[in-house]
C-alpha positions in Angstrom: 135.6 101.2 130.0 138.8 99.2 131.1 139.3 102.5 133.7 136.6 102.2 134.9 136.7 98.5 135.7 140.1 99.2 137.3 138.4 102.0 139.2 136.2 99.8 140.5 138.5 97.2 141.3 140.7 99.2 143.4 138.1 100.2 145.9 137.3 97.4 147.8 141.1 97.0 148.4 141.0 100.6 149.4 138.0 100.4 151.9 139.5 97.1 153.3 142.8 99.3 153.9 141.1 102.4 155.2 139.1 100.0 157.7 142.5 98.1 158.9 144.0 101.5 160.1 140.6 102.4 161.7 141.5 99.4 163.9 144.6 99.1 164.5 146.7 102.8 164.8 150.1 101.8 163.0 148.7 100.9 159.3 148.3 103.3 157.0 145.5 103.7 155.3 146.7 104.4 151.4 148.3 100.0 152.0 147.0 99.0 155.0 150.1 98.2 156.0 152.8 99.9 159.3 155.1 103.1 157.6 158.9 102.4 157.9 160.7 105.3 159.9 162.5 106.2 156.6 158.6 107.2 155.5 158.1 108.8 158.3 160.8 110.8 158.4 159.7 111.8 154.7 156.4 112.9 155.9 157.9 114.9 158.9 160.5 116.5 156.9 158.0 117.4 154.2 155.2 118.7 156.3 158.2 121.0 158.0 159.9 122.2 154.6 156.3 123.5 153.3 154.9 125.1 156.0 158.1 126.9 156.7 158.3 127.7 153.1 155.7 128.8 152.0 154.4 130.7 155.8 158.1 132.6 155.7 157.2 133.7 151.9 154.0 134.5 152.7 155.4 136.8 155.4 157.7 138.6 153.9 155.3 139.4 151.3 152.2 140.3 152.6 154.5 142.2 155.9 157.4 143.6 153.4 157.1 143.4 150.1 153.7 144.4 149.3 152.9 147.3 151.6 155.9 149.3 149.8 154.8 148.0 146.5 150.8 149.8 147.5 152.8 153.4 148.2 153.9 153.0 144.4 150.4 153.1 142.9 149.5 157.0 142.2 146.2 157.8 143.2 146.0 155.3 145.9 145.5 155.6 150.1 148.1 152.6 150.8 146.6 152.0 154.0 142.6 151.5 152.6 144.1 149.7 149.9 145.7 147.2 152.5 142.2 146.7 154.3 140.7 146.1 150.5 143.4 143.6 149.1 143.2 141.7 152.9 139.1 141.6 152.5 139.1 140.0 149.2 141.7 137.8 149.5 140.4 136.1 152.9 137.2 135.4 151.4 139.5 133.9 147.9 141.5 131.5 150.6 138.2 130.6 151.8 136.4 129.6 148.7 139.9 128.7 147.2 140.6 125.7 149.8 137.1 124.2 149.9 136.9 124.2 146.8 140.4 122.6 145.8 140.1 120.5 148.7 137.3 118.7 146.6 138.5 119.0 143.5 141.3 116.9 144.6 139.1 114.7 146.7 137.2 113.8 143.3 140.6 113.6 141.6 142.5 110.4 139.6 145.4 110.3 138.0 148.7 108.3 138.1 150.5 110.8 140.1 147.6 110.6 142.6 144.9 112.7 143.4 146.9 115.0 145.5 150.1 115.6 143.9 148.6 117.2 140.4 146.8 120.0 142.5 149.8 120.7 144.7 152.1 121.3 142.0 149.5 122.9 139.9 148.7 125.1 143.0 152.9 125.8 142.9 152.7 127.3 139.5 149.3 129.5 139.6 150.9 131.1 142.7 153.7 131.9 141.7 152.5 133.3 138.0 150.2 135.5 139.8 152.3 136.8 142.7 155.4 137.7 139.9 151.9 139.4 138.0 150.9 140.9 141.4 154.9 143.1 141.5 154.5 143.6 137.9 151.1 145.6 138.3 150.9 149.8 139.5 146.7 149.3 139.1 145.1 149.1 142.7 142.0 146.4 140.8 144.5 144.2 139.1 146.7 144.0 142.1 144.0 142.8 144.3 143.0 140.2 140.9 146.5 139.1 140.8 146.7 138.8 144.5 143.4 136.9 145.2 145.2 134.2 142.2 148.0 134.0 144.5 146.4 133.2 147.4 143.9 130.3 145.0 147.2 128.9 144.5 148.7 128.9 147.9 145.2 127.1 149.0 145.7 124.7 145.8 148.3 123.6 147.6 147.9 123.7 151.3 144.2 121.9 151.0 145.7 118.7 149.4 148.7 118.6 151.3 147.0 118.6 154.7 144.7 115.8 153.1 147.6 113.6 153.0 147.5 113.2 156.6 144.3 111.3 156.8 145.0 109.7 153.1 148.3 108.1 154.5 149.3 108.6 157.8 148.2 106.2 160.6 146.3 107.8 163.1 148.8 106.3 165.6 151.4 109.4 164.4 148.8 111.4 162.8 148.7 114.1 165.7 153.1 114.2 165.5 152.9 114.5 161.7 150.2 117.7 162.0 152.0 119.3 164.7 154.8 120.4 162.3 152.2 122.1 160.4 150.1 123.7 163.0 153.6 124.8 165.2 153.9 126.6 161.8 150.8 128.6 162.2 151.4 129.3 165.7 154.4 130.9 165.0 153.1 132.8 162.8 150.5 134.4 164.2 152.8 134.8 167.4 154.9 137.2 165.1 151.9 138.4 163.5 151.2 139.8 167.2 153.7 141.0 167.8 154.1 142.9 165.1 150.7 145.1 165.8 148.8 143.1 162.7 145.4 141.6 163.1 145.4 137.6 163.2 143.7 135.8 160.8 142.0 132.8 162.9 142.9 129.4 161.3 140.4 127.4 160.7 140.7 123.3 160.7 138.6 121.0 159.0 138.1 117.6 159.3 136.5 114.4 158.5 136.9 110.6 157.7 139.6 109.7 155.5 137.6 108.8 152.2 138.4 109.3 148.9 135.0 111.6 148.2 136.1 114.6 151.2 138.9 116.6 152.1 140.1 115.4 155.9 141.6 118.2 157.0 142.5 121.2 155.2 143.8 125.1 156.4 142.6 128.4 155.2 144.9 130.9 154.7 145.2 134.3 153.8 147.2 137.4 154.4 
């Protein structure tokens, strides 16, 4: 009972925040109140870090590592098998990011109701990509690597939420760029390197605590 009262008590301050930064561009709308450039830089350096990150392990993995892991399974065409694992696991980034995007939306907790998904996101990837080398069975690969890819989206859906959750819209554009340069770049090498692209695809909406604002799909 006492959580809820405090639930409710802290959403008229939040509305009144979130309708500040709607009018004026250089409040946040977590306080309601201008970042200092030592938050900012935060934000820019942590949007940076994680989509270089996590878009250069991707890379290696799905371009490198995992093609010469398929010619180790007996029985297996390695070339249908990378049309099979790329199938499933588009349609796991797509289910996997709307639907963590909401979980997190609907999310409270004293960490926030980002940070619990993004680290839990952290730790289901990376379980299920060390289960993904581990495993010579063509059906258990592509299990192990559809996991991976629900906890890549864990993470990328409520980190891209952050923008609208805290970021005035004043910078908001600067702050995604370091994200989406990320994806340009790699689908540039992508190209280049004779692979189909994957198109990106951006949502977004208001920045309310019951809907993801912006979140990107990704897959292999």
């Amino acid at each position: 009972m006492r959580q809820l009262q405090a639930r409710k008590s802290v959403w008229p301050a939040y509305n009144a925040n979130v309708a500040a930064a709607e009018k004026d561009p250089r409040l946040s709308p977590e306080t309601g109140k201008p970042l200092d450039k030592v938050t900012m830089f935060r934000f820019g350096a942590g949007f940076i870090v994680f989509g270089l990150l996590w878009m250069s392990g991707l890379g290696i993995v799905s371009a490198v590592l995992l093609p010469m892991h398929y010619k180790t399974i007996p029985g297996v065409n390695p070339d249908a098998l990378v049309g099979v694992v790329n199938a499933f696991t588009a349609v796991a980034s797509l289910v996997a990011n709307l639907m963590f995007g909401n979980f997190s939306d609907r999310s409270r907790s004293r960490f926030g109701r980002r940070t619990p998904w993004i680290l839990f996101g952290a730790v289901l990837g990376g379980v299920m990509l060390f289960l993904t080398g581990t495993t010579h069975n063509a059906v258990l690969l592509t299990i192990f690597y559809c996991g991976c890819m629900f906890g890549l989206n864990c993470m990328i859906a409520p980190l891209v939420a952050i923008l609208s959750d805290r970021v005035p819209s004043g910078i908001r554009g600067t702050m995604s760029a370091f994200l989406r340069r990320r994806l340009h770049h790699r689908r540039s090498n992508r190209h280049h390197a004779g692979r189909p692209v994957h198109r990106k695809t951006w949502f977004r909406a208001s920045p309310s605590p019951a809907c993801s604002c912006s979140s990107a799909v990704s897959s292999p």
